[in-house]
N, C-alpha and C positions, 0 to 999 in steps of 0.2 A: 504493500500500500504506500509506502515510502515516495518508491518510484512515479505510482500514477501521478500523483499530485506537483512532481518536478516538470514530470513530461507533460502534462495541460497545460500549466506557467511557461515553458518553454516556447509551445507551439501556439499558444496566445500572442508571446512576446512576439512571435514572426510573423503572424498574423497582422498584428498591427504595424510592422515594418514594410509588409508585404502592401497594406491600406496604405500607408504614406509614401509608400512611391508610384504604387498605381494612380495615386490622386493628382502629384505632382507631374507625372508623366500624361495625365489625360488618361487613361489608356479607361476606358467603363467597362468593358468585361472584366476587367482584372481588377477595376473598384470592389465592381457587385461581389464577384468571387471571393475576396479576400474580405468584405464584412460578413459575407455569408459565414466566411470562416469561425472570424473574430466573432462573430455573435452566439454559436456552437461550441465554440472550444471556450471561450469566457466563460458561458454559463456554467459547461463542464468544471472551469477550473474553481468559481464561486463556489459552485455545489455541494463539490465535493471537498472542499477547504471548512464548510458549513456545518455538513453533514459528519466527516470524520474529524475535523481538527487539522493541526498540522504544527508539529509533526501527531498524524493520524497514533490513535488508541489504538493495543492491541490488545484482546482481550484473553 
């Protein structure tokens, strides 16, 4: 459980790298795609930061 909660943070953190160059570049498929992302993996990364803690309980 350690791991999941690094790896959602991570792939958030790119996600919104990936939204601020698509934005800056114009490019709108690659907007849309990478909030689509950042709004998915966010939520993942909130949730489960909510839901287990972190660093995550083990029981």
């Amino acid at each position: 459980m350690y791991g999941l909660v690094i790896i959602f943070g991570l792939v958030t953190l790119l996600a919104v790298y990936a939204t601020l160059k698509a934005i800056q570049s114009k490019n709108i498929l690659g907007t849309v795609l990478a909030l689509a992302t950042l709004g998915i993996f966010g939520f993942f990364t909130v949730m489960t930061v909510l839901e287990h803690g972190y660093p995550p309980v083990i029981h």
